[in-house]
C-alpha positions as CSV (number, residue, x, y, z in Angstrom):
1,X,75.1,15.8,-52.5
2,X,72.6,13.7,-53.7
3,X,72.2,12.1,-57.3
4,X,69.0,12.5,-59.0
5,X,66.9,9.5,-60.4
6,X,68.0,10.3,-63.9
7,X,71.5,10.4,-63.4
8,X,71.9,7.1,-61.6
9,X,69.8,5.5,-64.5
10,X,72.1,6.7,-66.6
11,X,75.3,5.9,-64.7
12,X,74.0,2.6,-64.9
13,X,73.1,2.3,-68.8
14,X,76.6,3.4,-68.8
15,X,78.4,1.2,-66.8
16,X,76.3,-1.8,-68.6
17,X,77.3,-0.7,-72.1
18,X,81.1,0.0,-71.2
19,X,80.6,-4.0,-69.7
20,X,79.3,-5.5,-72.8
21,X,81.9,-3.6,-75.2
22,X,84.8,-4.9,-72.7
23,X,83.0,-8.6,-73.3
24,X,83.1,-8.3,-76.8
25,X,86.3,-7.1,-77.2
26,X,87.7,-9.7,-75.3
27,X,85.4,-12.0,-77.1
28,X,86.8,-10.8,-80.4
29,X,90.2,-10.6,-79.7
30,X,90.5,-14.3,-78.8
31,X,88.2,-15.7,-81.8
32,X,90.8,-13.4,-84.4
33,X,93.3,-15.7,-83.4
34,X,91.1,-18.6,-85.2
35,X,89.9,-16.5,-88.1
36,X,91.5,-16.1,-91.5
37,X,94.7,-13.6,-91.8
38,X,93.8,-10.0,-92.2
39,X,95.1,-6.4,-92.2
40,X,96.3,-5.2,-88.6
41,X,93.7,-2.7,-87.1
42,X,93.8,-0.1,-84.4
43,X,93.3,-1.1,-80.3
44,X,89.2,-1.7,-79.7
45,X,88.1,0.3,-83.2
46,X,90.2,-2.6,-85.6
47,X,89.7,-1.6,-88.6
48,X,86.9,0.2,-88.6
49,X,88.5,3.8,-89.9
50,X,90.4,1.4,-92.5
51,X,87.0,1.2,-94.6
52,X,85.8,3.7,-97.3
53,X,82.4,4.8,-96.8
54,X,82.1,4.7,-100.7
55,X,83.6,1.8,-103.0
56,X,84.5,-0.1,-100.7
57,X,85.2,-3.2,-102.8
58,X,88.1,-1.6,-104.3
59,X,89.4,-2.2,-100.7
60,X,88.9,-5.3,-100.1
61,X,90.4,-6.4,-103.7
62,X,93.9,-4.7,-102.6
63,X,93.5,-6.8,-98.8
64,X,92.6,-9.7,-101.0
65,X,95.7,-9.7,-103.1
66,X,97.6,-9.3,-99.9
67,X,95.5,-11.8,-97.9
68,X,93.9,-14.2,-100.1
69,X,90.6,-14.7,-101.1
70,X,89.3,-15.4,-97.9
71,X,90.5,-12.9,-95.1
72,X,88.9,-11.1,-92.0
73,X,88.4,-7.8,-90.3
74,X,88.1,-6.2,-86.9
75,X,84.9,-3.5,-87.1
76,X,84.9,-2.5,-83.2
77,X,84.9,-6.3,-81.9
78,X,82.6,-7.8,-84.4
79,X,84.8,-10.3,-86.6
80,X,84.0,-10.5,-90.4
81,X,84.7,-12.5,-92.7
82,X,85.3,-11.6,-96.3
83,X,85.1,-13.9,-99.3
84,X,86.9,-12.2,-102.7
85,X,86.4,-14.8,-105.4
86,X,82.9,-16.5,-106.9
87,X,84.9,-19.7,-106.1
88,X,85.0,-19.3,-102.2
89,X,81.3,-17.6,-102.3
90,X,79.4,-20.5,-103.8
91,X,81.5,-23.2,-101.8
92,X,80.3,-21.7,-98.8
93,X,77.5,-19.8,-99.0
94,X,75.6,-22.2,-102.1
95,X,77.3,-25.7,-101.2
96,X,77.2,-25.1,-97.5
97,X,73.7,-22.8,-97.3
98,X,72.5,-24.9,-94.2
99,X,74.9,-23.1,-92.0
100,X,75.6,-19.7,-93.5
101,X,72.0,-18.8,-94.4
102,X,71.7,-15.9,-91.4
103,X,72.4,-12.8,-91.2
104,X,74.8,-10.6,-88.6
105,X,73.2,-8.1,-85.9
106,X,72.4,-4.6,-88.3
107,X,70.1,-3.2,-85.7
108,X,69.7,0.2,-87.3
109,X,68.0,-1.2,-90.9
110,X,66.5,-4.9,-89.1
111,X,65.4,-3.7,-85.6
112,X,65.0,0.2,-86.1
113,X,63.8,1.5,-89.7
114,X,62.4,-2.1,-90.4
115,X,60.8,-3.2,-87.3
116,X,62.5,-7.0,-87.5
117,X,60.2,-7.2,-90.5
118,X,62.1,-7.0,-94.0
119,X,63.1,-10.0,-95.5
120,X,66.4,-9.3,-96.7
121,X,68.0,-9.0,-92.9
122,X,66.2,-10.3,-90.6
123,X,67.8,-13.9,-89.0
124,X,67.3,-16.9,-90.2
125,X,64.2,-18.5,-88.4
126,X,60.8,-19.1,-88.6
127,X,59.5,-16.0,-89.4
128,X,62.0,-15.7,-92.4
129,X,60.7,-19.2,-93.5
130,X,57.3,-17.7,-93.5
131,X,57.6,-14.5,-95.4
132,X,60.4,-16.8,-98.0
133,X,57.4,-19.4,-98.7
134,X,55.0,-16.9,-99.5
135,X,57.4,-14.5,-101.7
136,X,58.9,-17.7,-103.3
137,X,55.5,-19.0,-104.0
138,X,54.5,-15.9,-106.2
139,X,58.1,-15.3,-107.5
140,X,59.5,-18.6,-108.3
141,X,60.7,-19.0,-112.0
142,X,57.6,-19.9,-113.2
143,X,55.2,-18.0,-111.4
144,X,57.0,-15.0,-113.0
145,X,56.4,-15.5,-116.2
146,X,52.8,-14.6,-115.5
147,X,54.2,-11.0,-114.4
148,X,55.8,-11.0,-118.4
149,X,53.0,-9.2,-120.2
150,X,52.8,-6.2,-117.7
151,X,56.5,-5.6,-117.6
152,X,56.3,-5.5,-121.3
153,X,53.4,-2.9,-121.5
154,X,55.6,-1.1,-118.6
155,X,58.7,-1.4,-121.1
156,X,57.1,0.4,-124.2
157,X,56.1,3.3,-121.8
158,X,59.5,3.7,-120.9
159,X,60.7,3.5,-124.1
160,X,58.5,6.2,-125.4
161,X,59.2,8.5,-122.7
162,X,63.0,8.3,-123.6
163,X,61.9,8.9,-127.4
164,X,59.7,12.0,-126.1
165,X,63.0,13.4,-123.9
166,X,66.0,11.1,-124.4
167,X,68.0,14.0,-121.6
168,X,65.5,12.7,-119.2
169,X,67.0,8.9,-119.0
170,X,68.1,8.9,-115.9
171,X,64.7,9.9,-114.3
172,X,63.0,7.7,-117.0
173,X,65.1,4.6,-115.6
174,X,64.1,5.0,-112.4
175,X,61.0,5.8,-113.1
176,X,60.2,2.6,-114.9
177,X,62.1,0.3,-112.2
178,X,59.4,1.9,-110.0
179,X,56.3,1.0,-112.0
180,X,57.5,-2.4,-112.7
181,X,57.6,-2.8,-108.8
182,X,54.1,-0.9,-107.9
183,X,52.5,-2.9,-110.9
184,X,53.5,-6.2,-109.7
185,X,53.6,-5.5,-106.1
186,X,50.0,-3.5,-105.8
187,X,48.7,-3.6,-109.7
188,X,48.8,0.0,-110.5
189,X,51.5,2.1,-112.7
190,X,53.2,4.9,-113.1
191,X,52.3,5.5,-116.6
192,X,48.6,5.3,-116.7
193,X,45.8,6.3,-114.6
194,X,45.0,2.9,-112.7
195,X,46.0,4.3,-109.4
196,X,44.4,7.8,-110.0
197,X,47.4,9.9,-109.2
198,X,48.3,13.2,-110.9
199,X,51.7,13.7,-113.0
200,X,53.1,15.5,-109.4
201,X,51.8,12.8,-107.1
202,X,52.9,10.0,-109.1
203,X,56.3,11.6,-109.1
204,X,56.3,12.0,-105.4
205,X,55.5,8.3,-105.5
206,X,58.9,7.6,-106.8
207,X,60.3,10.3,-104.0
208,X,59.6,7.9,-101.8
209,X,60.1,4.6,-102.8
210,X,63.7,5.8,-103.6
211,X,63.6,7.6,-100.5
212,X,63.1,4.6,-98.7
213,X,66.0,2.3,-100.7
214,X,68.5,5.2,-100.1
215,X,67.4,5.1,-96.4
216,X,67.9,1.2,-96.1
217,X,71.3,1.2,-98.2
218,X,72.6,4.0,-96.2
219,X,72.2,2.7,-93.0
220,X,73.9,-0.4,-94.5
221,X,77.5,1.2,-94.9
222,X,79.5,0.5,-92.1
223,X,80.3,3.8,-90.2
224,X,76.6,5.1,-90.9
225,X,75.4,4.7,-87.7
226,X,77.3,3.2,-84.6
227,X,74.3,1.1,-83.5
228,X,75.7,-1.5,-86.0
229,X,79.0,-1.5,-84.7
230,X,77.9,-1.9,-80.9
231,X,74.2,-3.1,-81.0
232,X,74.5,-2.4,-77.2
233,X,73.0,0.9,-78.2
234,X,69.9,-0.7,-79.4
235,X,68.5,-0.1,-76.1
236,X,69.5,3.8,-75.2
237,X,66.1,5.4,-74.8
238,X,65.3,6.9,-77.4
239,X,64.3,10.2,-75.6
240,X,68.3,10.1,-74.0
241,X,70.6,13.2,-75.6
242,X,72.3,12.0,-78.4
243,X,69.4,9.1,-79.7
244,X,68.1,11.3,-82.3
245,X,69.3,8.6,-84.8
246,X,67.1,6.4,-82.6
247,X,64.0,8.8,-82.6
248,X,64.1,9.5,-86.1
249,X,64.7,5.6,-87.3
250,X,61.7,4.8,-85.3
251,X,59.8,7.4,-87.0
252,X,60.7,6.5,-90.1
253,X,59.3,2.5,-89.6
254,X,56.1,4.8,-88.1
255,X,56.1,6.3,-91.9
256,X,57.1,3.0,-94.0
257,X,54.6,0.6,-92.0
258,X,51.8,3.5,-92.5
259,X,52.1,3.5,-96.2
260,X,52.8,-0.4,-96.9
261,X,49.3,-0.7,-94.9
262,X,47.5,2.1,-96.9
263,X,48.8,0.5,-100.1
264,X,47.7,-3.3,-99.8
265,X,44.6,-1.8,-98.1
266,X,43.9,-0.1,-101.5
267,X,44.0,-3.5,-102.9
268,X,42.0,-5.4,-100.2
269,X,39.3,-2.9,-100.4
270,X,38.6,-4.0,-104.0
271,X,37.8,-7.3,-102.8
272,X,39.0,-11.0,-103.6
273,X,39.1,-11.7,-107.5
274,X,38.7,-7.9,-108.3
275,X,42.1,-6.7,-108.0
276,X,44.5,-7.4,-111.0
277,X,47.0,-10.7,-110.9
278,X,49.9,-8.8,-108.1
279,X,51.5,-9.9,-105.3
280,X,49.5,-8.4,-102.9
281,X,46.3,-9.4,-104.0
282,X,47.4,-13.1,-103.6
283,X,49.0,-12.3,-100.2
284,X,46.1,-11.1,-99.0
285,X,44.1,-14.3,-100.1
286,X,46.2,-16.7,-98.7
287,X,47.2,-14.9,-95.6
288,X,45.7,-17.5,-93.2
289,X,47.9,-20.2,-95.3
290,X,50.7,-18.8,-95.1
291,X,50.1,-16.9,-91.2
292,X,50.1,-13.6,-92.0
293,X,49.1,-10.7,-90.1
294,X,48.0,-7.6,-91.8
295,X,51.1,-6.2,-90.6
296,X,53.4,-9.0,-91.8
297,X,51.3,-8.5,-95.0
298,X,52.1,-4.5,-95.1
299,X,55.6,-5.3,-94.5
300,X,56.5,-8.5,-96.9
301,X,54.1,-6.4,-99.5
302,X,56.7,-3.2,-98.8
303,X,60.1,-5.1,-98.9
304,X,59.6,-5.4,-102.6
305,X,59.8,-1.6,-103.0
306,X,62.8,-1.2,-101.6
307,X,64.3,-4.4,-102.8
308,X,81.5,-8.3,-111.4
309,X,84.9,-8.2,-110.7
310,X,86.9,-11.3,-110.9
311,X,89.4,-12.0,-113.3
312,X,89.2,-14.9,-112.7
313,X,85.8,-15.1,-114.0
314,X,85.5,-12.5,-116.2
315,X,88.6,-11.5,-118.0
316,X,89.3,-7.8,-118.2
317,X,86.7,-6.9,-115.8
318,X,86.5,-3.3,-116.2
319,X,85.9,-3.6,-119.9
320,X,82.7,-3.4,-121.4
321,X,82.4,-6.5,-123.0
322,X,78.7,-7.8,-123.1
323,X,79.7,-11.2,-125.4
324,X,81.4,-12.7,-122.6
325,X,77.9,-14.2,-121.4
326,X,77.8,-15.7,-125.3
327,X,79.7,-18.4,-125.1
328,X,78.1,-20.9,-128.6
329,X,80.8,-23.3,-128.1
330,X,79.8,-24.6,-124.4
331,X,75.9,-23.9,-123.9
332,X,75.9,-26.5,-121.0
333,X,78.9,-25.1,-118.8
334,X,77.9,-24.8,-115.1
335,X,79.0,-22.5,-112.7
336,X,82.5,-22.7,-111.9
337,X,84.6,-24.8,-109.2
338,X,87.9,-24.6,-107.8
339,X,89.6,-26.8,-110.5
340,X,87.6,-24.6,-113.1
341,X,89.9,-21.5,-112.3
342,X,93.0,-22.2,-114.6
343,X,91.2,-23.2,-117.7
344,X,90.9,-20.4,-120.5
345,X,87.4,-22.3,-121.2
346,X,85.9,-20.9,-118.3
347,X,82.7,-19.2,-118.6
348,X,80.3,-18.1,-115.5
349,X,76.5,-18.7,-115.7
350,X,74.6,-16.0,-116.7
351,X,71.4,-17.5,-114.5
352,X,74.2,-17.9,-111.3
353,X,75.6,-14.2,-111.3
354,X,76.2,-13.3,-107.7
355,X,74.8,-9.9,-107.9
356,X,71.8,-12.2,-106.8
357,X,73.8,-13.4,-103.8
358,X,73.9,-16.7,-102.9
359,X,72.2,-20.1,-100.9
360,X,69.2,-20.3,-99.3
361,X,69.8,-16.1,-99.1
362,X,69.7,-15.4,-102.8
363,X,67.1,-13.0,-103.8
364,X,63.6,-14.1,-104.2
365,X,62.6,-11.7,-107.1
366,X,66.0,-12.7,-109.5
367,X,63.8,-13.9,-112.0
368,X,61.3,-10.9,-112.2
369,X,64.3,-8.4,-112.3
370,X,66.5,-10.5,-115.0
371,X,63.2,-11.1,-117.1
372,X,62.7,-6.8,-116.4
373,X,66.2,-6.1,-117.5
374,X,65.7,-8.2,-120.4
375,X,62.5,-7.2,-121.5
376,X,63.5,-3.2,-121.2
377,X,66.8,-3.9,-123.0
378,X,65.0,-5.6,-125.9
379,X,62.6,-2.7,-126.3
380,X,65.2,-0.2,-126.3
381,X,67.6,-1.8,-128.6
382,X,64.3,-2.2,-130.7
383,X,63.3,1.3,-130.9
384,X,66.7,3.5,-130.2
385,X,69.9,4.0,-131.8
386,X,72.4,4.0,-128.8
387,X,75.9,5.4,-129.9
388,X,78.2,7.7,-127.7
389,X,78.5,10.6,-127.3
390,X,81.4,12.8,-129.0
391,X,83.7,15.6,-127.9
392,X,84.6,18.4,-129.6
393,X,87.2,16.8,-131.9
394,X,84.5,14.3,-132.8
395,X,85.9,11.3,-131.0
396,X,83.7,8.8,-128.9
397,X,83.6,9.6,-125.5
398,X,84.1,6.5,-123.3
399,X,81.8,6.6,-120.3
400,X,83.1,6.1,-116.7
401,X,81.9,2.3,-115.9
402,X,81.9,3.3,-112.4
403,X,80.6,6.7,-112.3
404,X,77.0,5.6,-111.4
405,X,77.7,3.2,-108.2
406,X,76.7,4.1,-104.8
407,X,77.7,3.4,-101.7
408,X,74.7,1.0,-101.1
409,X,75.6,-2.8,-99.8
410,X,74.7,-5.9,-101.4
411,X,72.3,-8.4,-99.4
């Protein structure tokens, strides 16, 4: 009996992947021993079915009070390393940016759905230097204040769509975080005609860009996809039973890189100085400064579309208590340190928060989505009475602080 070329190919890719998991097990089992203390896990999975596929930080607060605030885990044989408090984050990841500025092997969103092209995950190298020059160049704190009067125009219209329909919010929020990001990215919004769309494409519009985000944050989750657990499987052909994940990840870059190109081409067929101040109009102007390809362009163009719980630091966490970023008695406090933790003075930063993350990894458009926030807050505190709601006995109804997360990860 003879064995056909296929099958010893894929007795082969076999025996190599069942190599390298045994090398990285054996690889992670010895580096545990050096790591922080953590919760026990299972033989070769850890404790990979230990995490939640949705709020997971409620997890790693209960390890954390058994732990500490630094502890680690055991996802399949790749070690990580979690940090629990804003104290241990900024030590390490701010203080010590040099040496904790990459980012871990997550070939399904880096390699797969992003072609090794989006900002937020690829490694730490030079073509991360590149795209971070260009972005930070357009994006820094001052170079946003020029994007100010458009997110303003883009705040009234979503105020006045909330006054037309006020049931339609939710749609209406997303809405506007989409037009804020098309007018700045491309120049065109979702409330006028600048882009020439109808009502039914411009919706579509928003399909897809939240399409896209959902895509990204779902392959984030750990469990998702196994790829990220054993990045072996980055190289199973894709046309191998099983790699459908593979085929239709690659498809979907084919999709993403297709529409970033049709959209900055819309803006670099209008010529230099004709398109309105956006990011992708200067991009596309400086591109031989900054060594961009019309791809990288696309792609560092796209990445913008798709771009609290210590008690430490904020007492009573779960409350909804908005004056704890007032704090009239100590203007000048800076962001906290370890001997900051026991005093009742304490008050975090509000320009620091760590939603932003952290280092030389925190993200480049912070200051374009605080001044957004702000701006949209303003206008609807301007114009709107916002009270709860009431139930049938006529007593306020409290609303669920964390009925509208989702199971996305933080970059």
């Amino acid at each position: 009996m003879y064995s056909t070329p296929s099958t010893v190919v894929l007795t082969l890719l076999f025996l190599v992947f069942l190599g390298k998991i045994l090398l990285t097990l054996i690889r992670a089992r010895r580096l545990r021993k050096l790591m922080p203390p953590g919760p026990p896990g299972l033989p070769l999975l850890g404790n990979i079915l230990q995490i939640p596929t949705k709020d997971v930080w409620w997890r790693f607060l209960e390890w954390s009070q058994e732990y500490g605030p630094i502890f680690s885990l055991d996802f399949a044989g790749k070690p990580v390393v979690v940090l629990n408090t804003y104290e241990t984050a900024t030590d390490l990841l701010d203080r010590r940016s040099g040496i904790y500025a990459d980012r871990p092997d997550l070939p399904m969103v880096n390699n797969i759905l992003s072609g090794g092209m989006n900002l937020g995950f690829m490694h730490y190298g030079d073509l991360w230097r590149k795209f971070r020059r260009a972005i930070h160049e357009n994006f820094n704190i001052h170079a946003a204040k020029a994007f100010e009067p458009m997110q303003t125009r883009e705040a009234i219209s979503f105020v006045s769509c909330i006054l037309d329909d006020p049931h339609r919010w939710e749609l209406d929020i997303k809405r506007f975080a989409a037009s804020v990001v098309l007018r700045i990215t491309y120049g065109w919004s979702l409330y006028d005609d600048s882009c020439g769309l109808s009502v039914e494409d411009k919706d579509r519009q928003v399909d897809e860009i939240n399409s896209i985000t959902h895509a990204l944050s779902h392959a984030l989750v750990q469990g998702s996809y196994l790829v990220n657990s054993f990045p072996t499987l980055l190289y199973v052909p894709k046309w191998l039973p099983g790699a459908g994940w593979k085929r239709e990840g690659l498809d979907a870059n084919k999709r993403w890189t297709k529409k970033f190109i049709g959209l900055v081409g819309d803006v670099r067929a209008k010529g230099a100085g004709k398109s309105d101040h956006c990011l992708s109009a200067n991009l596309i102007e400086n591109e031989e400064r900054f060594g961009l390809d019309k791809r990288e362009t696309a792609w560092l163009a796209g990445v913008m579309l798709a771009i609290s719980h210590n008690p430490a630091v904020f007492t009573d966490p779960q409350e909804f208590r908005p004056e704890r970023f007032l704090n009239p008695d100590d203007k000048d406090q800076h962001e906290l340190s370890a001997e900051d933790e026991s005093s009742s003075k304490v008050r975090p930063n509000p320009d620091k928060l760590y939603a932003f993350g952290f280092g030389r990894r925190i993200c480049p458009g912070m200051h374009l989505a605080n001044n957004s926030l702000f701006i949209a807050a303003a206008t609807l505190l301007w114009a709107c009475d916002i009270t709860n709601a009431l139930d049938e006995d006529g007593n306020a109804i409290i609303p669920d602080m964390n009925a509208l997360f989702d199971t996305g990860l933080g970059m």
